[in-house]
N, C-alpha and C positions, 0 to 999 in steps of 0.2 A: 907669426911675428915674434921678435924679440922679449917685447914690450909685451906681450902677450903671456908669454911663456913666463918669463920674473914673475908678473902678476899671479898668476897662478901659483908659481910657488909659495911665494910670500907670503899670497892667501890660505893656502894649504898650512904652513906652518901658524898661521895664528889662531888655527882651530884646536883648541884644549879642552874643547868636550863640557867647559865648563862656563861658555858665553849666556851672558846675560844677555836676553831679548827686551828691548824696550818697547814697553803699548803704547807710550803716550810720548807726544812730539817734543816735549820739554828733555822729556830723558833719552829720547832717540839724539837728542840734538848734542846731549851730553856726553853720548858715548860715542857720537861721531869725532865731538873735540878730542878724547883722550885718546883717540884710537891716531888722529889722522898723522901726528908722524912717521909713524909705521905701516901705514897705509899703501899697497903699491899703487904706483904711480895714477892709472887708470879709475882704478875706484876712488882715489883721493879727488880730481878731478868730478867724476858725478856727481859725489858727496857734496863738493861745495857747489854744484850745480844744485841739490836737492835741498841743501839750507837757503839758499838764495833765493830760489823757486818754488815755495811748496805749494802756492795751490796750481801753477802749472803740474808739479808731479801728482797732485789730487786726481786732475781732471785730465790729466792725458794719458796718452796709449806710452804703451812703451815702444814704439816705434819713432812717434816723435818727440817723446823726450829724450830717446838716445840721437836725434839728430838735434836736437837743441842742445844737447850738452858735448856734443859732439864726440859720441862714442857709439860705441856697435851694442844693440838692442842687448845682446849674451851679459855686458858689462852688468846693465842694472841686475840681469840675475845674481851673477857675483858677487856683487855688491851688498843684494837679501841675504845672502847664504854666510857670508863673511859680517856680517851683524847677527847670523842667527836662526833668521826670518823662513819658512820653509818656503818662499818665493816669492819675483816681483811684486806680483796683487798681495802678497801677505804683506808687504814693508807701505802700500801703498796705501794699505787702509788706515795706516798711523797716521797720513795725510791726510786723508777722508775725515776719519774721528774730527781730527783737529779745525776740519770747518765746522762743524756740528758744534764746536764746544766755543766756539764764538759767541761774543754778546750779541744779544737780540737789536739794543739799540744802532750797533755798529752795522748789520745785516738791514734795518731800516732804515738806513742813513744810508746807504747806497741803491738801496730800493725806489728810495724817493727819489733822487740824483739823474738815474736811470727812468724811469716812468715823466721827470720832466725835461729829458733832450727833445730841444724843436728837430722840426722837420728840418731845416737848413744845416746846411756842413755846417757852417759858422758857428753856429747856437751847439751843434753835434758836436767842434772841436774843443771848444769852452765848458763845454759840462765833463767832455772827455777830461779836461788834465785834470777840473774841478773835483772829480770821482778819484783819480790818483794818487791829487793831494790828501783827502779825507781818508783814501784808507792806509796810506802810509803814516800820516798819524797817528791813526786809531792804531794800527798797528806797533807804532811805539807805544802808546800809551799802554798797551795790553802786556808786551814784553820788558819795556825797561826796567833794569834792575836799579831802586832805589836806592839801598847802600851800596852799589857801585857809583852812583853819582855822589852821593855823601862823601864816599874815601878819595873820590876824583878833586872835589870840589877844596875838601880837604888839603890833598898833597899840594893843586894847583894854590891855593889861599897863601903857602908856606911861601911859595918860590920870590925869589927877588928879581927877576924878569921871567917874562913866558915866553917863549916864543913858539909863532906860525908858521907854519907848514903845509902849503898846499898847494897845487896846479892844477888847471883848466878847468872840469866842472866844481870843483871843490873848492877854486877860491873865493867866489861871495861869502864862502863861509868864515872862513878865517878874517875876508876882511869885513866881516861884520862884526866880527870878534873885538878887532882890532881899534873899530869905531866906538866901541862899546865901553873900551878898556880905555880906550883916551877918553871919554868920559865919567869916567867913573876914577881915575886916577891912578890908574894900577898899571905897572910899565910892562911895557911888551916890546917886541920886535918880531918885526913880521920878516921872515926869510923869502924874499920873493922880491929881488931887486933888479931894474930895469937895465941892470950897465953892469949884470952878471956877476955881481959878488957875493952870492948866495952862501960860496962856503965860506968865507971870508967871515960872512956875518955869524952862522951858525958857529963856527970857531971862539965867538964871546962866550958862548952858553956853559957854563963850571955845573957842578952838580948841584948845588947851591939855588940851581934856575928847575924853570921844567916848559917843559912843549906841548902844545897842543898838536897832533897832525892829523890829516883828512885826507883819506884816498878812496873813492871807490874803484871798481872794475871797469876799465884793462886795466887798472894803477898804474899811476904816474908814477913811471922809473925814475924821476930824480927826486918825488916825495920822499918814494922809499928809501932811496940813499940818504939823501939827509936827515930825513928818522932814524933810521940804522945807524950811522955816524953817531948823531947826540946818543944814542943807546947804549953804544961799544962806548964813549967815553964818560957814560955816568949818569946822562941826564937824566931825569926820569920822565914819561911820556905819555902822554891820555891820546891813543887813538879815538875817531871815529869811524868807523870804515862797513864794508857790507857782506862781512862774513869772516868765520872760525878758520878760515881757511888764507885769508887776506894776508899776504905780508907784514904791513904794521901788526896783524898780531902779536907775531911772536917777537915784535922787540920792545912792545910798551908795558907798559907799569901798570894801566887798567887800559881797557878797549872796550868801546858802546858798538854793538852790533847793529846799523839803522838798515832794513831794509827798504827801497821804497818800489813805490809802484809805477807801475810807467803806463803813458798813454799813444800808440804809434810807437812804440820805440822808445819816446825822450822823457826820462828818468824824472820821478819829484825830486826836489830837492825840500819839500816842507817838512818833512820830520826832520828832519837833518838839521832845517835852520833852524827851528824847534829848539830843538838841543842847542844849537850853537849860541841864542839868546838867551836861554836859560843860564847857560856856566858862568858868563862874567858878571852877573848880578850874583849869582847866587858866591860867587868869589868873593865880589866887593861885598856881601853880607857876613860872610864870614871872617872875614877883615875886619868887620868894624866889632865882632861880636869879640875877637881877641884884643881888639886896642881896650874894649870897656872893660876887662876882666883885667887887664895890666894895669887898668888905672884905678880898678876899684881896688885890685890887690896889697897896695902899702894900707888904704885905710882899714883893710881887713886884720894888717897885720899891725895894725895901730904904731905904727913908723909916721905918723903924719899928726900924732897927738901933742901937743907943747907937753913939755916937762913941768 
């Protein structure tokens, strides 16, 4: 195939004799981001299959994770070789390490979870999503990068409206955002209007504002455009989304990687909301921490002393 062939070369040409092998999943994860726009087509595709999935890639054959990422078994070789790796089981062990390097508590907390599903589907499908939720948490809690939410929380604190951005599974997010922000006082504008004036409204946002948007996979193609849009005209942008690979990536100002876990199929959304409660408090706290510093400032600067 075509597709085949490009890849190959492509891949061929970005061998310089001089690749850094990464052991450990943090730095694999790293040299996946720098590498993936040059990436041919095929491996970029695994790759964000293999961010998205890693204890699927841990614990499966390479037969069925090239049908779950939907590529031909040869790709993940590829794919080893083209990071470095002298082959699939060598790239897959960086997977493996990285259950081993898990917290113990977080390994007991699903131990438990597990050991008490009842016998009944009912009780079986309730402890299922319960175990999903818990380890997509845990699993933010172990990855989130702290001063990326600092300089998020930051740019967002500046803006003089924010606006949301989100469709189908991603909007309780935003509109809990959006609940939050009306309580707390802090103006927003959610892009997500019943009578279609979506761009309409996203057309208010000057550079001056910033946005929040939320998309996971398949991504919702009109999140993305209207991300994109406020992007190309200035705005500045806090994704959340489920991979280095995701659209919103590459048009936002910071991006939270959430991955979650799923039970049957249907996706947490609890680290997600996690995050999405945490940002407008911690907004409206940094709001208040610059109105006190403006007002302790004249008497700092003794402007407020009688003559």
């Amino acid at each position: 195939m075509d597709d085949h062939q490009d890849d190959h070369q492509n891949e061929v040409s970005g061998q310089d004799g001089a690749i850094r092998v990464p052991r450990d999943f943090d730095s694999l994860r790293s040299v996946i981001i720098e590498r993936k726009a040059a990436m041919p087509k095929r491996l970029a595709q695994v790759a964000a299959y293999a961010l998205g999935h890693p204890d699927e890639i841990a614990f499966g054959t390479a037969a069925s994770i090239a049908a779950a990422a939907e590529v031909q078994p040869s790709t993940l070789v590829r794919l080893a070789h083209h990071l470095g790796f002298d082959g699939f089981s060598d790239l897959q062990t960086v997977f493996r390490e990285r259950l081993r390097d898990r917290t113990l508590s977080y390994e007991e907390r699903l131990a438990t979870l597990e050991q008490g599903s009842a016998a009944d589907a009912d009780a079986e499908l309730l402890t299922g999503f319960i175990t999903a939720a818990s380890q997509s948490v845990a699993r933010l809690a172990a990855t989130i990068d702290r001063d990326l939410f600092s300089r998020a929380v930051e740019l967002l604190a500046g803006a003089e409206t924010i606006f949301l951005v989100a469709k189908r599974r991603s909007y309780p997010l935003t509109a809990h955002m959006a609940y939050a922000f009306g309580k707390l006082g802090i103006r927003h504008q959610m892009i997500a209007s019943p009578n279609g004036i979506d761009t309409e409204l996203a057309g208010f946002a000057t550079p001056r504002d910033a946005a929040i948007a939320v998309s996971f996979a398949p991504y919702a193609a009109e999140s993305i455009g209207q991300a994109q849009a406020l992007g190309e005209r200035g705005v500045p942008i806090v994704a959340i989304t489920d991979s280095a690979f995701s659209p919103l990536s590459g048009c936002a100002t910071h991006w939270f990687e959430v991955a979650e876990a799923d039970y049957g199929g249907f996706r947490s959304l609890s680290a997600s909301m996690a995050l999405a409660m945490a940002l407008p408090v911690a907004i409206a706290e940094k709001r208040r921490q610059r109105e006190r510093g403006r007002r302790a400032a004249p008497k700092r600067n003794g402007t407020n002393i009688p003559n």
